[in-house]
BALOBA-1460 file (C-alpha; in Angstrom, 3 decimals):
// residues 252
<rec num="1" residu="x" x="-11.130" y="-35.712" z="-37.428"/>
<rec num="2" residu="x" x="-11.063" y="-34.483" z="-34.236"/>
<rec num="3" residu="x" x="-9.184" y="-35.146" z="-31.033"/>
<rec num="4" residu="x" x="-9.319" y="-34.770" z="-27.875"/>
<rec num="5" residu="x" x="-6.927" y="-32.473" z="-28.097"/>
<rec num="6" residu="x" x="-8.210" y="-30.518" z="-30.598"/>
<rec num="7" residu="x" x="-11.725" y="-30.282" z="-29.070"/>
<rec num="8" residu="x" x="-9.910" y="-29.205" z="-25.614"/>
<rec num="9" residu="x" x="-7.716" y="-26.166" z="-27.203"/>
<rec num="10" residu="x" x="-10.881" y="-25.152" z="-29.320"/>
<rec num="11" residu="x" x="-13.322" y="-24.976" z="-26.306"/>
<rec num="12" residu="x" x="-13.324" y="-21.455" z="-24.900"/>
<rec num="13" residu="x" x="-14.751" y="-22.626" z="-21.120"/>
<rec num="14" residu="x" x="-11.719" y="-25.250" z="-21.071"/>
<rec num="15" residu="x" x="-9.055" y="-22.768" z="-21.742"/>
<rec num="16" residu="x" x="-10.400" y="-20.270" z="-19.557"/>
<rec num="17" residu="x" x="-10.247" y="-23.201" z="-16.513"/>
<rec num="18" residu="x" x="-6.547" y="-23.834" z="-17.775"/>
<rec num="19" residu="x" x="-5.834" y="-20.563" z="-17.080"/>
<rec num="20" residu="x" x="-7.046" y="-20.015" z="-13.830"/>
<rec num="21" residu="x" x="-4.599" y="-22.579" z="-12.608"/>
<rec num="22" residu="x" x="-1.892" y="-20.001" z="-13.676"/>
<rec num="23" residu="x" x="0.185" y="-17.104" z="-11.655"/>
<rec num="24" residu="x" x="-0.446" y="-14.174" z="-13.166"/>
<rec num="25" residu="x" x="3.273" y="-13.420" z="-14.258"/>
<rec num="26" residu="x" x="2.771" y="-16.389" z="-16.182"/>
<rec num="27" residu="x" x="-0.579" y="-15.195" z="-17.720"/>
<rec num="28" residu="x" x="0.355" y="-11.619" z="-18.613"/>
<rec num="29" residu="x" x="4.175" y="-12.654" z="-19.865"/>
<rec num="30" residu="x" x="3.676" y="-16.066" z="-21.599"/>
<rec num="31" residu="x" x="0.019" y="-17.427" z="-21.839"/>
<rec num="32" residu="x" x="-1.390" y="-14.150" z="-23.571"/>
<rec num="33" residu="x" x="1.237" y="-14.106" z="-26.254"/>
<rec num="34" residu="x" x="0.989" y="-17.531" z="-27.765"/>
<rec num="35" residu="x" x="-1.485" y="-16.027" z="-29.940"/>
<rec num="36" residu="x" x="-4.009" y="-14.104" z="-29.981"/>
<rec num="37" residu="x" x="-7.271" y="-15.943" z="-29.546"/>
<rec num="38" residu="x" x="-5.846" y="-16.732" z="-26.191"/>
<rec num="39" residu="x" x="-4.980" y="-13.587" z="-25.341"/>
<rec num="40" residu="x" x="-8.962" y="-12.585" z="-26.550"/>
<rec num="41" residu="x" x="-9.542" y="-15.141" z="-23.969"/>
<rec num="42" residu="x" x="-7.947" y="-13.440" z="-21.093"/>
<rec num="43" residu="x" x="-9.195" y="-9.525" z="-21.901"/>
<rec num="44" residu="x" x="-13.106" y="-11.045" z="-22.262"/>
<rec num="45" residu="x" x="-13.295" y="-12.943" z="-19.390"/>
<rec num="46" residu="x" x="-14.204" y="-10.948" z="-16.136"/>
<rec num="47" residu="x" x="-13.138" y="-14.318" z="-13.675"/>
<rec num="48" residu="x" x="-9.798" y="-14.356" z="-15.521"/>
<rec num="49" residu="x" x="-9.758" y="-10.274" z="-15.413"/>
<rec num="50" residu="x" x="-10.545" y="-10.893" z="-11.651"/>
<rec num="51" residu="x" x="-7.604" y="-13.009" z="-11.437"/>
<rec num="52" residu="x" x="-5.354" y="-10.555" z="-12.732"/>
<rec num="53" residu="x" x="-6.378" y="-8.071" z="-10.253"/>
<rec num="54" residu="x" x="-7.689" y="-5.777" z="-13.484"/>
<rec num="55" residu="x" x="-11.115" y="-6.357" z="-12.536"/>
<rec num="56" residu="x" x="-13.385" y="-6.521" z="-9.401"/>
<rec num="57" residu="x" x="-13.832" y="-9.381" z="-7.609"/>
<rec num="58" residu="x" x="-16.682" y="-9.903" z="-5.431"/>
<rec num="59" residu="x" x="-16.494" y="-10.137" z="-1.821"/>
<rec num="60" residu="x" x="-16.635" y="-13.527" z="-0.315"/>
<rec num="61" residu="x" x="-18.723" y="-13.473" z="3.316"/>
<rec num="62" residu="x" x="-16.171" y="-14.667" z="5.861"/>
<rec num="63" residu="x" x="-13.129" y="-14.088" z="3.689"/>
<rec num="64" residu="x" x="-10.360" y="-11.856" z="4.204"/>
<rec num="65" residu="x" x="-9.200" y="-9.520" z="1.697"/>
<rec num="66" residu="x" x="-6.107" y="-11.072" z="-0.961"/>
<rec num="67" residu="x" x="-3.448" y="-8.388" z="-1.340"/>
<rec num="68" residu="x" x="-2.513" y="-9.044" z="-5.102"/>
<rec num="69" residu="x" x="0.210" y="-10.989" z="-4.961"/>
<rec num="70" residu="x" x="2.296" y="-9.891" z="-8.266"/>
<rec num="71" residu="x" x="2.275" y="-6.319" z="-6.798"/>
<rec num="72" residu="x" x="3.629" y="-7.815" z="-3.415"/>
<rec num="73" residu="x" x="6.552" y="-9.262" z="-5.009"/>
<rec num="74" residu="x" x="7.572" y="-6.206" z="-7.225"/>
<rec num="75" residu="x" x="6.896" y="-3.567" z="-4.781"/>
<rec num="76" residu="x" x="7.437" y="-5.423" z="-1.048"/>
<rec num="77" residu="x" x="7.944" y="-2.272" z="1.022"/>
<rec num="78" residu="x" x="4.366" y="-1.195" z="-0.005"/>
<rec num="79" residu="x" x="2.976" y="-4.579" z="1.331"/>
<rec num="80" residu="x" x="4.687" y="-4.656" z="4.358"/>
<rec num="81" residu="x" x="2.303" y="-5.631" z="6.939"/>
<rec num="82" residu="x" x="2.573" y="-3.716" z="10.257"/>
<rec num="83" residu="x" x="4.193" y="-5.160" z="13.388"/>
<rec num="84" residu="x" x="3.698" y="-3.334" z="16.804"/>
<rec num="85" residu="x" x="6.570" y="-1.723" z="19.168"/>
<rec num="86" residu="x" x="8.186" y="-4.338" z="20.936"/>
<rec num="87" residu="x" x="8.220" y="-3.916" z="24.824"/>
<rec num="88" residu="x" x="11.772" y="-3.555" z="25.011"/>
<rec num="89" residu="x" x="12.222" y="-0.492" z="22.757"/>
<rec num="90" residu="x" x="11.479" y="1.772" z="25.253"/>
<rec num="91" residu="x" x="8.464" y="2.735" z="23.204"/>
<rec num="92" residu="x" x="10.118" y="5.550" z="20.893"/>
<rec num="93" residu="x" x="12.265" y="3.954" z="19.114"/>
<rec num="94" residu="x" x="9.540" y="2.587" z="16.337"/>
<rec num="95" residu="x" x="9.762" y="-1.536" z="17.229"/>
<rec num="96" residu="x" x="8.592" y="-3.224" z="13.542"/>
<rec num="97" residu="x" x="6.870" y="0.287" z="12.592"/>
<rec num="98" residu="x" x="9.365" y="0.768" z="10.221"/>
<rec num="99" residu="x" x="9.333" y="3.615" z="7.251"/>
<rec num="100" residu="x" x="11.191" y="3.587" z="4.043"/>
<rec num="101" residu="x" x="12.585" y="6.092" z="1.671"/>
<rec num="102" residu="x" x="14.276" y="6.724" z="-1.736"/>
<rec num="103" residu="x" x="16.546" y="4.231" z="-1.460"/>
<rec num="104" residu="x" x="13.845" y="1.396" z="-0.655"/>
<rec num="105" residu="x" x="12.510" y="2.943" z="-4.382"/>
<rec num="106" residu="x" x="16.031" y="2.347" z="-5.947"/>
<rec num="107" residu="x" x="15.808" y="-0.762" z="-4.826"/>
<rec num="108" residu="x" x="12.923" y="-1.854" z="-7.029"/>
<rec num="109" residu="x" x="12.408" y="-4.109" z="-9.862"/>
<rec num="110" residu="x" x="10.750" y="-0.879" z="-11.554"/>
<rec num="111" residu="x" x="13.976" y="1.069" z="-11.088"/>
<rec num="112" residu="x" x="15.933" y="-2.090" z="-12.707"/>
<rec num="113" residu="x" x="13.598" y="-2.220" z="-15.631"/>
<rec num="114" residu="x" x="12.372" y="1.237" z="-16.083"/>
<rec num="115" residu="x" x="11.569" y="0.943" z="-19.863"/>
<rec num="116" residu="x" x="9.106" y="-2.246" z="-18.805"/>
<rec num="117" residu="x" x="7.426" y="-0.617" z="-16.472"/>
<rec num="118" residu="x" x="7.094" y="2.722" z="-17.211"/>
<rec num="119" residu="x" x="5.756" y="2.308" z="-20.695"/>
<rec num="120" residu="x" x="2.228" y="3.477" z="-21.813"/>
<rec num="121" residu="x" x="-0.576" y="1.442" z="-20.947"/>
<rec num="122" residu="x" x="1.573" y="-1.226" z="-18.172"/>
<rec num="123" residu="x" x="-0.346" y="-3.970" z="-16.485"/>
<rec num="124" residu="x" x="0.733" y="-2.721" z="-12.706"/>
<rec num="125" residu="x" x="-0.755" y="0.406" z="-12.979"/>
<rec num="126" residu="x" x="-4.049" y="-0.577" z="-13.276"/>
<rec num="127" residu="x" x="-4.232" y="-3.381" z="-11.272"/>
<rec num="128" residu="x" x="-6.456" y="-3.390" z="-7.928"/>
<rec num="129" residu="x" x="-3.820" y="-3.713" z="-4.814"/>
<rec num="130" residu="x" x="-6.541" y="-6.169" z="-3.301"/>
<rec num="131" residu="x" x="-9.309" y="-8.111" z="-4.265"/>
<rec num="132" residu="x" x="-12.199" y="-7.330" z="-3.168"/>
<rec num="133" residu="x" x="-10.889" y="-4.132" z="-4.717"/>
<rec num="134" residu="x" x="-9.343" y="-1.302" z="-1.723"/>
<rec num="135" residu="x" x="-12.227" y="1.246" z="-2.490"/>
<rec num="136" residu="x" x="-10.529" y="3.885" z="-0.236"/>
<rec num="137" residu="x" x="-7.428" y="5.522" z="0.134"/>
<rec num="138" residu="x" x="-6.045" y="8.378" z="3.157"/>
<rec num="139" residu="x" x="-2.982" y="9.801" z="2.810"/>
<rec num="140" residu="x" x="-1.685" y="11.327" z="5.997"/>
<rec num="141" residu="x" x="1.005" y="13.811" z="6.968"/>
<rec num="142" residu="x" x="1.127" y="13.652" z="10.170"/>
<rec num="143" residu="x" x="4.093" y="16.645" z="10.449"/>
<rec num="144" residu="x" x="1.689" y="18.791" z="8.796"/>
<rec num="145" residu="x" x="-1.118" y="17.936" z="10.434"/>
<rec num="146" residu="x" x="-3.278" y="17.056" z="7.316"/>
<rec num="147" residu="x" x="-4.576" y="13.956" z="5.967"/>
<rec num="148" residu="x" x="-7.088" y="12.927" z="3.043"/>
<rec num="149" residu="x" x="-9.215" y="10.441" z="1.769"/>
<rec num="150" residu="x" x="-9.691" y="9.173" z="-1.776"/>
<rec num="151" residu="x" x="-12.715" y="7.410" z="-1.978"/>
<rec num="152" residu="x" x="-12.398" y="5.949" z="-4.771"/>
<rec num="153" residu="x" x="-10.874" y="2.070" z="-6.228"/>
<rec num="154" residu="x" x="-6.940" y="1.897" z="-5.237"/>
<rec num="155" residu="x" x="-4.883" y="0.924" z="-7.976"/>
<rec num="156" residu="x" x="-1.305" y="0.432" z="-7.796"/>
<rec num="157" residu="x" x="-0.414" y="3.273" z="-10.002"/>
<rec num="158" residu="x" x="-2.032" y="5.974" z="-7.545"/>
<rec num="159" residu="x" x="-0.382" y="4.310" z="-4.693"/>
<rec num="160" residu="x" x="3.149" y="4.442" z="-6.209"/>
<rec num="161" residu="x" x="2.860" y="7.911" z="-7.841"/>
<rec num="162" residu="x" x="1.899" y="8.998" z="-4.128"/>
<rec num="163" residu="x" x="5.105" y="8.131" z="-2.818"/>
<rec num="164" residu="x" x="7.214" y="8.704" z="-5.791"/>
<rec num="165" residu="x" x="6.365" y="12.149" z="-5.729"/>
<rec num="166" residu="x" x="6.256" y="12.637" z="-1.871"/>
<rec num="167" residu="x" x="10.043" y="10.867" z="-2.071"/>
<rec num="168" residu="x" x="11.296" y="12.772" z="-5.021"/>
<rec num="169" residu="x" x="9.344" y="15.876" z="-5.082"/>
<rec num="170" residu="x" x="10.339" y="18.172" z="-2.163"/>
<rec num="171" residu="x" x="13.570" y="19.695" z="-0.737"/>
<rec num="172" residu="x" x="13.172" y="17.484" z="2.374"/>
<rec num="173" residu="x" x="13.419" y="13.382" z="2.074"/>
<rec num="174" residu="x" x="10.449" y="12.075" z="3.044"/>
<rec num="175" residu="x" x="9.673" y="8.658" z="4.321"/>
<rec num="176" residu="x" x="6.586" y="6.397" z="4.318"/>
<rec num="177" residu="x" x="4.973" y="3.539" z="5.004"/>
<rec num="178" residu="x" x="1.366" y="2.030" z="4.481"/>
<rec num="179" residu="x" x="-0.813" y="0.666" z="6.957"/>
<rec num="180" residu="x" x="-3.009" y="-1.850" z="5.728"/>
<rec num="181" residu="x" x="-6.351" y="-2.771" z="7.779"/>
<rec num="182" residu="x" x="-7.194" y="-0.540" z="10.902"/>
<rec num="183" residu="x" x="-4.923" y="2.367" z="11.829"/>
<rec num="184" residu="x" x="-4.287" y="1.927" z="15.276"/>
<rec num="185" residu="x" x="-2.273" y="-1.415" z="14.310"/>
<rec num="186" residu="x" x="0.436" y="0.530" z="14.812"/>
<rec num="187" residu="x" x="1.605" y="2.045" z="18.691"/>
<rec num="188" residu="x" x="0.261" y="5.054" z="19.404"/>
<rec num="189" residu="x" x="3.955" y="5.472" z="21.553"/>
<rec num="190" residu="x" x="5.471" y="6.064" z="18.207"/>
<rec num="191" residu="x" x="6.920" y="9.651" z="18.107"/>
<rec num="192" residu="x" x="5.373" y="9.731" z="14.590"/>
<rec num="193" residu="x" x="1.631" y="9.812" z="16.478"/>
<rec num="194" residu="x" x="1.607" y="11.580" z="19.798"/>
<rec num="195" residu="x" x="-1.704" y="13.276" z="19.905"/>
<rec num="196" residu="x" x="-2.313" y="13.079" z="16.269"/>
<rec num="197" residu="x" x="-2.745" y="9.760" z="16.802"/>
<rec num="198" residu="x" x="-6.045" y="9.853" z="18.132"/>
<rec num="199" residu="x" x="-7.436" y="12.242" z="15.729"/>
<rec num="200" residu="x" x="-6.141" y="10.856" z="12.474"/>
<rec num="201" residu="x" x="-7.616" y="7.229" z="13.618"/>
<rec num="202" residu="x" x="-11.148" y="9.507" z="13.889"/>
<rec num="203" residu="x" x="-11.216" y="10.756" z="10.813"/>
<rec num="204" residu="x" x="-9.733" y="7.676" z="8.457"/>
<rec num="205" residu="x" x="-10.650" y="4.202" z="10.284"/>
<rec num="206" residu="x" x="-13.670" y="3.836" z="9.446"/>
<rec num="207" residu="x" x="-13.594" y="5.107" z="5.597"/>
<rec num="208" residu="x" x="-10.594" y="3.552" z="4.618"/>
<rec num="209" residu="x" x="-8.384" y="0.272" z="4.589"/>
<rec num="210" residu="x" x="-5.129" y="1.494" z="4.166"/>
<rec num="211" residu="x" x="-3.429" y="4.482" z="4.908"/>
<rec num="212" residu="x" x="-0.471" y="5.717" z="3.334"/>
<rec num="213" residu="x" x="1.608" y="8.000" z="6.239"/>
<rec num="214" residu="x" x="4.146" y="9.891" z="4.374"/>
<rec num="215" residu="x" x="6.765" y="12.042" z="6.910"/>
<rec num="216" residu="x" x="9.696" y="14.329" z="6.693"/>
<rec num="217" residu="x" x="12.977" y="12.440" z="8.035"/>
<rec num="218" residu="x" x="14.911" y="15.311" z="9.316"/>
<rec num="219" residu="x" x="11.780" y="16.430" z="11.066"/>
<rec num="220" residu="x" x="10.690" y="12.772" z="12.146"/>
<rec num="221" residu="x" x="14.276" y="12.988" z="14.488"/>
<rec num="222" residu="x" x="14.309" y="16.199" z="15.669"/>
<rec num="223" residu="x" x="10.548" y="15.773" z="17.091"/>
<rec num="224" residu="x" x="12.091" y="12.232" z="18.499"/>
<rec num="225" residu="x" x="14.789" y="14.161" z="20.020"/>
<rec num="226" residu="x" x="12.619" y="17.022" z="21.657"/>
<rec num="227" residu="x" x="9.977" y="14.484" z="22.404"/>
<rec num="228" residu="x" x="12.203" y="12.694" z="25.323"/>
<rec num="229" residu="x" x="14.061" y="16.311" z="26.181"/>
<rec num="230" residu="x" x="9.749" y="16.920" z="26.466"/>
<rec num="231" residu="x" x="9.405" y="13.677" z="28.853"/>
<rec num="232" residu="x" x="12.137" y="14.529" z="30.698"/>
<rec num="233" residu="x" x="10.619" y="17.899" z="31.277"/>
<rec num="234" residu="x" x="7.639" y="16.708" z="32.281"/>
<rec num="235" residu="x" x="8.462" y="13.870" z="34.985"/>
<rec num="236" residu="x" x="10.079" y="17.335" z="36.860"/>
<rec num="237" residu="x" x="7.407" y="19.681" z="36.462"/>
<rec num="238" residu="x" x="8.325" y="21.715" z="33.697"/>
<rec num="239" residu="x" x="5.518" y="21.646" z="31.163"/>
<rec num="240" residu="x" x="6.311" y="20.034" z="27.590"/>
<rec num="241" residu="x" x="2.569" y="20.725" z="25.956"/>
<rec num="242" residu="x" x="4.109" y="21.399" z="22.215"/>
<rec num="243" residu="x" x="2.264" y="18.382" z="20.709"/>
<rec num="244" residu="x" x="-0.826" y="18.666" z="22.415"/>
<rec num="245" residu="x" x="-1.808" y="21.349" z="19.048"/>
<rec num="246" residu="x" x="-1.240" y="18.368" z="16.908"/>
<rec num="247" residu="x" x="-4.209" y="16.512" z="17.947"/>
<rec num="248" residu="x" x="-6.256" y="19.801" z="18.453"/>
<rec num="249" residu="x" x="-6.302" y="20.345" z="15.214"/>
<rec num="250" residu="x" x="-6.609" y="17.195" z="13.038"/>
<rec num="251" residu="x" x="-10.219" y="16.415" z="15.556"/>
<rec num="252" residu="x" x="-13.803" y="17.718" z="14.494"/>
């Protein structure tokens, strides 16, 4: 005969509204593996798919955009959201702007637990970074003066293999941070920007929803350092028009 709950734990609809009340950690690390019509449960239903961030959700008029909130936790510094310059900081010395580097990697659950997350076919990797999904990417360096767009669904594994091999890749340590909504969140008075500023904000704002800005550090000071020998210069007169080619050439 039976039960209640027997008829509740063999009703597909039920146990899908079960597991929408559940995190995802909890969904991808305990709920799929009691067995596997459950787990059949979870990989056939797009709203559960959706809440895993594996899927597409639709938009919701009025409704901002979820950063997925599993990726937020294991990866913070890619989250971080962007705070402007502070008055105070004399307006080159970065305020909340801040950028992070290969030891802000280290310091990451996947560098604990390599063999977790780097094995083939890993839930994080796949997963959307937002929901509705981020359906465009740029990647700007602005000490090179080049940026581009990917125009395409963001997924975390993209993002993080973008900065892993920006970090790890070249003979200079790079740095990086990504802005999430509208580019000119952060201050143009950043020594990062000067005129690139406008130009990069041309070409990417209104494409994309995040940018990821990736930097040399050694080059990142020195342009601090000649950038206030350059203000200096100018106040008496003396020219200081080296970063006026920077925004020349990223416009058009």
């Amino acid at each position: 005969m039976a039960t209640p709950v027997t008829n509740f734990l063999t009703t597909t609809e039920l146990l899908e509204q079960m597991f929408l009340e559940c995190d995802q950690q909890t969904l991808l690390t305990r709920i799929q593996r009691v067995c596997q019509r459950w787990r059949d449960i979870i990989e056939a239903s797009p709203t559960l798919q959706a809440h895993l961030f594996r899927k597409p959700a639709p938009a919701v008029e009025g409704a901002e955009p979820v950063l997925n909130p599993l990726l937020v936790a294991k990866f913070p510094c890619f989250f971080a959201r962007v705070q402007k310059a502070s008055s105070d900081d004399g307006g080159g010395g970065g305020g909340g702007d801040v950028f992070y580097g290969a030891a802000q990697l280290r310091g990451l659950a996947i560098a604990a637990d390599p063999e977790a997350y780097l094995r083939a076919g890993a839930s994080w990797r796949v997963m959307h970074v937002r929901q509705p999904p981020l359906t465009g990417l740029g990647v700007a360096r602005p000490m090179r003066r080049y940026s581009q767009r990917y125009l395409q669904d963001v997924k975390m594994g993209m993002l993080y293999d973008h900065v892993r091999q920006a970090v790890s890749g070249g003979a200079q340590e790079e740095e990086w941070r990504v802005v999430w909504g509208r580019v000119d969140a952060l201050s143009p008075a950043l020594e990062l920007w000067g005129d690139y500023y406008e130009g990069i904000r041309r070409q990417l704002e209104n494409e994309v929803d995040a940018v990821l800005i990736l930097r040399s550090r050694r080059v990142a000071r020195t342009q601090a350092v000649a950038g206030s020998d350059e203000d200096g210069a100018e106040r008496d007169g003396e020219g200081g028009d080296g970063e006026e080619d920077l925004g020349t050439n990223t416009r058009g």
